[in-house]
C-alpha positions as CSV (number, residue, x, y, z in Angstrom):
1,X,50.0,145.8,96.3
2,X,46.5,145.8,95.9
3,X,44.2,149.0,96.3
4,X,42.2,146.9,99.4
5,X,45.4,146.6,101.0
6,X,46.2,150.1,101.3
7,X,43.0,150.6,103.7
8,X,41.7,149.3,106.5
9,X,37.6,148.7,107.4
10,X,38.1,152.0,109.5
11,X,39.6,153.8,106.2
12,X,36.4,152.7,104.9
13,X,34.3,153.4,107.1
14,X,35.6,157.3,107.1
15,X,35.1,157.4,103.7
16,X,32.0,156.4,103.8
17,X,30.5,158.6,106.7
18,X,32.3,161.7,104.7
19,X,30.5,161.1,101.7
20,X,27.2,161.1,104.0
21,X,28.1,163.8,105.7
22,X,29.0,166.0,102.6
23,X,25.9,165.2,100.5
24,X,23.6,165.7,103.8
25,X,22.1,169.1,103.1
26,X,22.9,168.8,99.0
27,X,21.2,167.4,96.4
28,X,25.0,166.1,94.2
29,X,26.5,162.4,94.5
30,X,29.8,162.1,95.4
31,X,31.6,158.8,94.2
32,X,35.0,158.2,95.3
33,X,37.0,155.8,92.9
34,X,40.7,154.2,93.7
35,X,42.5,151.7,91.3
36,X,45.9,150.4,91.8
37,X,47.1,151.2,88.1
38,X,45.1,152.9,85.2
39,X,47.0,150.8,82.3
40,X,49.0,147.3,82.1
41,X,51.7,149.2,80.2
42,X,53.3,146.2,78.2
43,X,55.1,148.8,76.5
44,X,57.7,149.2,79.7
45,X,58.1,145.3,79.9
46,X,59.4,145.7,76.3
47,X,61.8,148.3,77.1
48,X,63.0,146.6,80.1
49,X,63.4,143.5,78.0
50,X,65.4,145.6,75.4
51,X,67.7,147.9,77.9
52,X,68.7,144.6,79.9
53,X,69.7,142.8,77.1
54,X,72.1,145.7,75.2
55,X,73.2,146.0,79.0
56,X,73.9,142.2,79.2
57,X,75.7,142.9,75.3
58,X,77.6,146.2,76.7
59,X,79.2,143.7,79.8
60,X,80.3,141.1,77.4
61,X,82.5,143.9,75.1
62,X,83.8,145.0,78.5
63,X,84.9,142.1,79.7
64,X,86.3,141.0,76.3
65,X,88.3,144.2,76.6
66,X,89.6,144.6,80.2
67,X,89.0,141.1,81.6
68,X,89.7,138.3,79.0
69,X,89.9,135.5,81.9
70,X,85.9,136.3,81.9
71,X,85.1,137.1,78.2
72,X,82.5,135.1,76.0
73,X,83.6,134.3,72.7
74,X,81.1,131.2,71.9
75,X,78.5,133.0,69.4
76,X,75.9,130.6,71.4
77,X,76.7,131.7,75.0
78,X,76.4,135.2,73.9
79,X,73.0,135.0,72.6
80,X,72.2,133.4,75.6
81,X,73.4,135.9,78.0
82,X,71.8,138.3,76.1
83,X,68.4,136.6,75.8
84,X,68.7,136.1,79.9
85,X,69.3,139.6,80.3
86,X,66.1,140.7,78.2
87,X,64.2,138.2,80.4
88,X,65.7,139.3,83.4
89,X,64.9,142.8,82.5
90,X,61.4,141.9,81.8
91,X,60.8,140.3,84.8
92,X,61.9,143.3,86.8
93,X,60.3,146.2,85.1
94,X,57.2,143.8,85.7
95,X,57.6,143.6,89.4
96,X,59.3,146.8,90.4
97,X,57.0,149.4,89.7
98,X,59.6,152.7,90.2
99,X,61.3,150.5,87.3
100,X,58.1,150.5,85.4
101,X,57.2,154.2,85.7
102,X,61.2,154.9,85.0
103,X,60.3,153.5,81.3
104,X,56.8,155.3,81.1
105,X,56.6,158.7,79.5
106,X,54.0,161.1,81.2
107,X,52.2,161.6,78.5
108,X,51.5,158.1,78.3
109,X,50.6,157.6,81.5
110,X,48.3,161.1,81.6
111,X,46.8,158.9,78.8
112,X,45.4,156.2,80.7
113,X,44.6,157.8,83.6
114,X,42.4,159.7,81.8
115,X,40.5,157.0,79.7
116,X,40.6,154.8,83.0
117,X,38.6,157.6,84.7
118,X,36.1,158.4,82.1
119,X,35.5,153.9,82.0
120,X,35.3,154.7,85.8
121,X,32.2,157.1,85.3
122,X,30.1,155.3,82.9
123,X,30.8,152.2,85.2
124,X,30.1,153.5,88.3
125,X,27.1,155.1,86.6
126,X,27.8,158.6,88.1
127,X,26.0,160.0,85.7
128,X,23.0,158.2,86.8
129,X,21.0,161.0,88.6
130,X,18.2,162.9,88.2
131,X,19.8,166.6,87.3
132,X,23.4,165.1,86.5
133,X,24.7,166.4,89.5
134,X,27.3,163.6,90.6
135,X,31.1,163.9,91.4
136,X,33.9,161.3,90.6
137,X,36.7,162.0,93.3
138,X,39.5,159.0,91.1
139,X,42.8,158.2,92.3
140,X,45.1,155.9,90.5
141,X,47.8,155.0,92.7
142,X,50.6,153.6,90.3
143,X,50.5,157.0,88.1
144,X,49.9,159.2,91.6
145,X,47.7,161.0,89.8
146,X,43.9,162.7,91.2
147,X,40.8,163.6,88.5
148,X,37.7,165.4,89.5
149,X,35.2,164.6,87.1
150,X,31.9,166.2,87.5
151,X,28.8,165.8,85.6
152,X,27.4,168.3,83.1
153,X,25.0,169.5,85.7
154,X,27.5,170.9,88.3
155,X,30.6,171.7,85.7
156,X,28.7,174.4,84.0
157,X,28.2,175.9,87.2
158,X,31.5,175.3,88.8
159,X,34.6,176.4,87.8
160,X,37.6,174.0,86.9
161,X,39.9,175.6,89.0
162,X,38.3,174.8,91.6
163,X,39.0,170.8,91.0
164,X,42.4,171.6,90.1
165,X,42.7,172.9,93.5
166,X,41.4,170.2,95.3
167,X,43.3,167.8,93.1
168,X,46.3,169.7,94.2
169,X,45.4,169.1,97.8
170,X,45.1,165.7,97.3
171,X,48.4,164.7,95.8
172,X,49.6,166.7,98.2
173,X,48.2,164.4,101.0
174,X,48.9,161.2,99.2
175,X,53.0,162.2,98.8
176,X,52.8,163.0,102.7
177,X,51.3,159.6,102.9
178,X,48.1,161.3,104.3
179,X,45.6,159.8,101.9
180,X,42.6,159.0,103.8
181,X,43.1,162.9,105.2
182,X,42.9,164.0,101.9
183,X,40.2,162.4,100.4
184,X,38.4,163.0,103.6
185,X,38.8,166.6,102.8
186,X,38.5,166.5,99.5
187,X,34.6,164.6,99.9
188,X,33.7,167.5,102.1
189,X,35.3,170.3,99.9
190,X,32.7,169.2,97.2
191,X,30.1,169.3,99.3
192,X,30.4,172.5,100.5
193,X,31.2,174.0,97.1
194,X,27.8,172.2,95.8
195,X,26.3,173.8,98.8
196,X,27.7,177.6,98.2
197,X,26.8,177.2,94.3
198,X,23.1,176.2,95.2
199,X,22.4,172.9,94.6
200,X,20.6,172.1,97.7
201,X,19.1,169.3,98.9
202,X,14.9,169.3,98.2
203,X,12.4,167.3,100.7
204,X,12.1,164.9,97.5
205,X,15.6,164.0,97.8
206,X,17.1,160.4,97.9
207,X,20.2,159.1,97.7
208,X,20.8,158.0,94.0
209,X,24.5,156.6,94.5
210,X,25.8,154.1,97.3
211,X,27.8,155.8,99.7
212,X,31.2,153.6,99.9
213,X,34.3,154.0,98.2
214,X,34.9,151.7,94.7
215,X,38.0,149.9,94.3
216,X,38.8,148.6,91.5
């Protein structure tokens, strides 16, 4: 699945008109960022390839043992039905995602998110303001995981906890399958924490950052 068709124009469109609506009376950008996946994770395809093909091996011996009429004893067929069941296993770790993230550590996973978010804000150019006041709101769907990131201008101000909160109350949404609610909430959150910690908007205010979300 693709992240575009998780969301429909009118998804879009309330995205779009809560980011307006949150940066109205403050002078931050807020920049909301989905991806489907933050790594390719080869790494999985691998171990799917290698935990098919000692399955595939593990059948053979039990069927040498308790079903002879079925047994393999041609050295050739065996290494075929091995190799088949590596491919096989490949295959299906690359397709089946819950197979995928079975075979992914969390570590490894917290890994790429991470570095896919920090690509994601140079990209997006979020730091690209005039008192480094913009906010990444990025979701990466395959890892289900949420990071606020906020520029140097707001984070010295604003306390972490309150991202973790609201990164809380996203995945929260997203597992209730709620996700446009919880962005929605989550782009007016940060606008009204902006708002109570000052950063108002000024009469020679414009707005630095396009409004709409960013798929990538």
């Amino acid at each position: 699945m693709s992240v575009q068709s998780r969301f429909s124009s009118g998804d879009l469109e309330r995205i779009k008109e809560a980011v307006r609506k949150a940066e109205d009376k403050i002078s931050g950008e807020i920049v909301p960022v989905f991806v489907e996946r933050s790594g390719f994770y080869t790494i999985a395809n691998y171990r799917g390839a290698i935990l098919f093909a000692a399955m595939s091996f593990l059948l053979i011996i039990v069927l040498d043992r308790y079903v002879p009429s079925l047994a393999l004893y041609d050295p050739l067929f065996i290494f075929l039905a091995v190799s088949l069941g590596g491919l096989l296993g490949t295959v299906l770790t690359h397709t089946l995602d819950p197979l995928k993230r079975l075979l992914l550590s969390q570590s490894h996973m917290d890994q790429a998110t991470h570095k896919r978010a920090e690509n994601a804000f140079l990209e997006e150019e979020v730091f690209h303001t005039k008192h480094r006041t913009g906010i990444m709101i990025f979701i990466s769907f395959f890892e289900k995981e949420v990071i606020v990131m906020a520029d140097r201008g707001i984070s010295k101000v604003v306390d972490q906890k309150e991202w973790d909160k609201m990164v809380k109350n996203i995945i929260e949404k997203i597992k209730s399958g709620q996700v446009i609610d919880g962005i929605e909430a989550a782009i007016l959150r940060c606008g009204e924490i902006l708002f109570e910690k000052g950063f108002l908007k000024t009469p020679d205010d414009i707005n630095e950052l396009r409004d709409d979300l960013r798929t990538e």
